[in-house]
C-alpha positions as CSV (number, residue, x, y, z in Angstrom):
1,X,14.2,19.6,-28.8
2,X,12.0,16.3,-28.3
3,X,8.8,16.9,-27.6
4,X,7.1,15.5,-24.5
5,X,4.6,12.7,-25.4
6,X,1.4,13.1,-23.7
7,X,-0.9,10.6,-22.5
8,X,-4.2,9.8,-24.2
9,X,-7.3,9.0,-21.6
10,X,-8.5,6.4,-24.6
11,X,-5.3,4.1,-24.6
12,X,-5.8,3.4,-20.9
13,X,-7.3,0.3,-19.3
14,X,-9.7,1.6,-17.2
15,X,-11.9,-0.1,-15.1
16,X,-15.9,0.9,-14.9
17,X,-16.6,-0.8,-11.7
18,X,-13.4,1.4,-9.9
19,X,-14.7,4.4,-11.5
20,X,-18.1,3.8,-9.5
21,X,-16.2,3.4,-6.5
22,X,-14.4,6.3,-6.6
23,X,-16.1,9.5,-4.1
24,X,-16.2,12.8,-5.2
25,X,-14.2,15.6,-3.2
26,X,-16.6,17.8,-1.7
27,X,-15.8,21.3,-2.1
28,X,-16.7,22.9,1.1
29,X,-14.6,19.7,3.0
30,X,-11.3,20.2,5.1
31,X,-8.6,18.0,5.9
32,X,-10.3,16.6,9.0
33,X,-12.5,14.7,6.6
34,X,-10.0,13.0,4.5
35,X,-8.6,10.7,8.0
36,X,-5.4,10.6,9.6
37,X,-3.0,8.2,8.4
38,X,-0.2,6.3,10.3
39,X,2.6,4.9,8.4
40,X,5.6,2.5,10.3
41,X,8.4,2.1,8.1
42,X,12.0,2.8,7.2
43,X,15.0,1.7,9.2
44,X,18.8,2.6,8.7
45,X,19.6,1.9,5.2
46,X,15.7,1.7,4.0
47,X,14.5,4.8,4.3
48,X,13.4,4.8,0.9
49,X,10.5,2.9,1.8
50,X,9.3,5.3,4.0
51,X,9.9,8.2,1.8
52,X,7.9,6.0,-1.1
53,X,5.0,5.0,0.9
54,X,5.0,8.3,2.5
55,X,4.6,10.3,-1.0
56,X,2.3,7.8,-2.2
57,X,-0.3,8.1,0.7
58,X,0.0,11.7,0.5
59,X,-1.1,11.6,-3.3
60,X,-3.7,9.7,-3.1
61,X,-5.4,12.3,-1.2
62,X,-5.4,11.5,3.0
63,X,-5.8,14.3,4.8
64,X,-3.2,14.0,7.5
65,X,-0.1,11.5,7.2
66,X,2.1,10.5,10.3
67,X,5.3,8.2,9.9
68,X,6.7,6.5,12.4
69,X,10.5,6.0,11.8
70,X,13.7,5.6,14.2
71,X,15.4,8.4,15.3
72,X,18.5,9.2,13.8
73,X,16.4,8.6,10.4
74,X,14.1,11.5,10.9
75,X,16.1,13.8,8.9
76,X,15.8,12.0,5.7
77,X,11.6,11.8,6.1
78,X,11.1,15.6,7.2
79,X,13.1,17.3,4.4
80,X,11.6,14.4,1.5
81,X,8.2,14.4,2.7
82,X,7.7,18.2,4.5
83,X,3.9,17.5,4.5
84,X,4.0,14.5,6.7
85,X,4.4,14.7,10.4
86,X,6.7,12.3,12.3
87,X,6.9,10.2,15.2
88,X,10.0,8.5,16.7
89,X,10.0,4.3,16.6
90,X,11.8,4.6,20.1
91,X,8.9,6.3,21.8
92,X,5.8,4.5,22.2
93,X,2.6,5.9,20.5
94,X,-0.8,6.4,21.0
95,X,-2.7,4.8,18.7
96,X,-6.0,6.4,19.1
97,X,-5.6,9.6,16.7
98,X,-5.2,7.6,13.2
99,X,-7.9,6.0,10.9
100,X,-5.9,3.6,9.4
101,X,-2.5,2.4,9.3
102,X,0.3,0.7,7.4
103,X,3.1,-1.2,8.8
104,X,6.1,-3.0,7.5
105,X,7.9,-1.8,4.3
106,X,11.8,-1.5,5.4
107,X,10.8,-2.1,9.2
108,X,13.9,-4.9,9.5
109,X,12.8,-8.3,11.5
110,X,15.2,-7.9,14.7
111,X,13.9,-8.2,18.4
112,X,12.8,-4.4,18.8
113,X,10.9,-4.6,15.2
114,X,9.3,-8.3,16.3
115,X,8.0,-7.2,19.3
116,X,6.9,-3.6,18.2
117,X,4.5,-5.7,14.9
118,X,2.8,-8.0,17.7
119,X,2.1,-5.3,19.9
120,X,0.5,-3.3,17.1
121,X,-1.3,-6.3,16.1
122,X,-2.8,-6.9,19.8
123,X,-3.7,-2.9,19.9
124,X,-4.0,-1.5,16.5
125,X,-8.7,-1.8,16.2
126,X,-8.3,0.6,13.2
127,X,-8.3,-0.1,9.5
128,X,-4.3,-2.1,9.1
129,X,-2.6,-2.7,5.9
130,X,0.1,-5.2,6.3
131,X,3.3,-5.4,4.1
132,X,6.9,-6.6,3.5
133,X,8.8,-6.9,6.8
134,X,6.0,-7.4,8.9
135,X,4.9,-9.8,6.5
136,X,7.8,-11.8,6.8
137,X,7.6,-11.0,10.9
138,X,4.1,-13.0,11.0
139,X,5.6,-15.3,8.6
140,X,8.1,-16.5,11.3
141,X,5.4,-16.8,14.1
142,X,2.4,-18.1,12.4
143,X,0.4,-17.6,15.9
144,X,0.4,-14.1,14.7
145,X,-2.0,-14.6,12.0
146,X,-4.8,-15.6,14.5
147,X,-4.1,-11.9,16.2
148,X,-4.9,-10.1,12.7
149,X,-7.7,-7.7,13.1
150,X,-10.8,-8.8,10.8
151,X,-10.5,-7.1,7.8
152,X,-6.7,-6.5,7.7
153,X,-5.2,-6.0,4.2
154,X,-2.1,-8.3,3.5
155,X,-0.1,-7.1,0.3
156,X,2.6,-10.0,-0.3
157,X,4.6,-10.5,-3.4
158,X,4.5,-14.3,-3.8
159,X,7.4,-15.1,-2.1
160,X,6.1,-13.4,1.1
161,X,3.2,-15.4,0.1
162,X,4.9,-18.5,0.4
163,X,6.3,-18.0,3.7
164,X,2.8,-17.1,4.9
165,X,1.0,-20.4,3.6
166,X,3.8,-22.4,1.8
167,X,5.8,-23.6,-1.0
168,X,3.7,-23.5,-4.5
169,X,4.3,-24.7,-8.0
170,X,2.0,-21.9,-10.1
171,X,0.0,-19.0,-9.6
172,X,-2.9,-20.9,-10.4
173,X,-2.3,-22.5,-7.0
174,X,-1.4,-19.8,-5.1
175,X,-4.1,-18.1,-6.4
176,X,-6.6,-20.2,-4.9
177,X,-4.7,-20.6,-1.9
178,X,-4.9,-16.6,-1.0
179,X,-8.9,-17.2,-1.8
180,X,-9.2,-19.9,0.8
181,X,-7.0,-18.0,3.0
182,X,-8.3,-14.4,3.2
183,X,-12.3,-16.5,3.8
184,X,-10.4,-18.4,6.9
185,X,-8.7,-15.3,8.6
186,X,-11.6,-12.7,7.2
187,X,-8.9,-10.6,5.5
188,X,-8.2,-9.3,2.6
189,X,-5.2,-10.3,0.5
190,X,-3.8,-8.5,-2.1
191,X,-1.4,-11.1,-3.9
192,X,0.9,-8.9,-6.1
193,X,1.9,-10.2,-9.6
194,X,1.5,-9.5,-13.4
195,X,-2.3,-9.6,-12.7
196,X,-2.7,-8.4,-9.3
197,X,-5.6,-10.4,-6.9
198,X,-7.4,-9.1,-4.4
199,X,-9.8,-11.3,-2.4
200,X,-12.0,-11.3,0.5
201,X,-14.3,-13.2,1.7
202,X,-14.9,-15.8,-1.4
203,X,-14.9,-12.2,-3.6
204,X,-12.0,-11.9,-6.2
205,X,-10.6,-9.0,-7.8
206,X,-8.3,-9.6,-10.8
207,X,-6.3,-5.8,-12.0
208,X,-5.8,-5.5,-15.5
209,X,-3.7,-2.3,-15.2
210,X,0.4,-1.9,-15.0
211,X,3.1,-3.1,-16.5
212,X,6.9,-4.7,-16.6
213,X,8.2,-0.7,-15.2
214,X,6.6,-2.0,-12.2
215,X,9.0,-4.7,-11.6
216,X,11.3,-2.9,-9.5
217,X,12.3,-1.8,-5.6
218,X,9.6,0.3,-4.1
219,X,6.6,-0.5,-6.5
220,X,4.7,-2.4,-3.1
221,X,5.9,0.4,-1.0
222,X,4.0,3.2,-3.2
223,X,1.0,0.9,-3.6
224,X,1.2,0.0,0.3
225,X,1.1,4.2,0.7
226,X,-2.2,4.4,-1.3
227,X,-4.2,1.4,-0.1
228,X,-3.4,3.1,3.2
229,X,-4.3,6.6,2.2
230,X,-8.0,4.9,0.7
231,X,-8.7,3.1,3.8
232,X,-7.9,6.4,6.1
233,X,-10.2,8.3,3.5
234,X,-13.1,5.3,5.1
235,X,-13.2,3.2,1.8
236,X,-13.8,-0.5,3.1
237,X,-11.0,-2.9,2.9
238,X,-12.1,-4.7,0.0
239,X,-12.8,-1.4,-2.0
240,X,-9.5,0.4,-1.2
241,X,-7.2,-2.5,-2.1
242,X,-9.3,-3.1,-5.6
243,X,-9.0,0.8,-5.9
244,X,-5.5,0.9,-4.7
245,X,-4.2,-1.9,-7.4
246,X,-6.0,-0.6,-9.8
247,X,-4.9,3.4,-10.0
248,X,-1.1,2.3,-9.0
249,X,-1.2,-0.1,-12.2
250,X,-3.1,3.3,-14.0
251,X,-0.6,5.5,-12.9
252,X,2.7,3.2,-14.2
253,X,0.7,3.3,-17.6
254,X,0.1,7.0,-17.8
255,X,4.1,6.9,-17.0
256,X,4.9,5.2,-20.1
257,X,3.8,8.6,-22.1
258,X,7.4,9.4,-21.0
259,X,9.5,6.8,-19.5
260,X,10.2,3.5,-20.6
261,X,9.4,0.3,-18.8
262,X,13.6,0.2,-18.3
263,X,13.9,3.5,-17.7
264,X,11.0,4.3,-15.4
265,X,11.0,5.1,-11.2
266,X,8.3,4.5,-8.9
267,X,8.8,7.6,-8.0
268,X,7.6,8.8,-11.6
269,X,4.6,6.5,-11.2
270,X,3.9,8.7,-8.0
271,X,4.0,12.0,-9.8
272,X,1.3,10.0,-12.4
273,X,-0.9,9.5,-9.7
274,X,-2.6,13.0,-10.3
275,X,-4.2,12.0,-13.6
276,X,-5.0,8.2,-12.6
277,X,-7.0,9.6,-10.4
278,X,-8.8,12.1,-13.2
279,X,-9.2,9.3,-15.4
280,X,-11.8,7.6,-13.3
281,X,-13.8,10.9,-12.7
């Protein structure tokens, strides 16, 4: 029988300036002090991306996790994630109760979808991370990116980017363009790739963590789920993306102890999450 490979804390990447970011867990503390996390996502056929996101928030350590999903879906979420509660996209919801939320992977763009984004973007004054269809939502109606709450985080691949601020010929450029555009809106863009960025306000973060097992369906999703899960936890924007980037990038290389970067799942990268986060204490 093979034996299973185990990862070594020494052949990681780690970053010292995450490490120092990272709060302890007090030991005396309840859920209550760990926030209450709202995730929109999912629609028939892409439930998967709220199952993903879902999972991810939940293991990077948020006390409470709501997902908002259609109706006849609700079945999928409740027996994949049993430790997150559930509201249905058909009712309307009160937005007071969460610390943060996340809204967009496998949303759809139709009418319904459209008008339920602006509406959470007019009403939303908590913590927001921003992501895949609602991304492409704002794309559509670029009057929607003057309604982003300061300090939003955005988390496009680049050709979400491109939609958002147009066409570019290297990642040099769009690099400096997603500097020049999280100053102007006061957000914070996290501008997925090979070596993640995350910028705010002239600031620039540059991840030096993941690798090529990334590069598949549902790797944004999970790392949408723990940006969220860090900002409901009362990290700052800036700190929870560079955080967020950073452990999902640890966790995919912890993975490769026992997957391949063919053979490997984001849903194994969730599972590494766990001892990510022990190799920054």
């Amino acid at each position: 029988m093979k034996k299973e490979i185990v990862w070594r804390r020494k052949d990681l990447r780690i970053d010292k300036s995450i490490q120092l970011l990272l709060k302890p867990r007090d030991p005396m503390s309840h859920k209550g002090n760990y926030g209450h996390a709202l995730i929109v996502a999912g629609n028939t056929g892409k439930m998967g991306a709220a199952v993903i996101a879902s999972k991810a928030c939940l293991r990077s350590g948020v006390g409470l996790l709501t997902v908002n999903i259609p109706k006849e879906e609700r079945s999928i979420l409740q027996i994949a994630v049993p430790e997150a509660m559930v509201t249905i996209r058909e009712n309307k919801m009160n937005l007071t109760s969460f610390s943060a939320a996340c809204i967009g992977p496998g949303i759809g763009t139709d009418t319904a979808t459209t008008a339920l984004v602006t509406d959470f973007l007019e009403n939303y004054k908590q913590p927001l991370l921003i992501d895949a269809d609602a991304l492409n939502i704002i794309a559509a109606d670029k009057l929607l990116l003057d309604k982003l709450p300061e300090g939003s985080v955005l988390t496009p691949h680049p050709k979400e980017f491109d939609r958002l601020f147009g066409a570019h010929t290297s990642v040099e450029e769009r690099m400096d363009t997603a500097i020049a555009m999280a100053k102007k809106y006061r957000l914070v863009i996290v501008l997925k790739g090979h070596h993640t960025l995350v910028t705010y306000d002239g600031l620039v973060y540059i991840n030096n963590t993941g690798n090529a097992g990334l590069a598949k369906g549902g790797s944004g999703d999970a790392l949408s789920g723990i940006i969220c899960a860090l900002l409901a936890q009362g990290y700052n924007a800036f700190d929870a993306a560079k955080m967020g980037v950073h452990l999902h990038g640890l966790a995919a290389d912890i993975a490769l102890a026992n997957q391949s970067m063919e053979s490997m799942l984001i849903t194994d990268v969730i599972e590494c999450l766990g001892n990510a986060f022990k190799s920054l204490m």
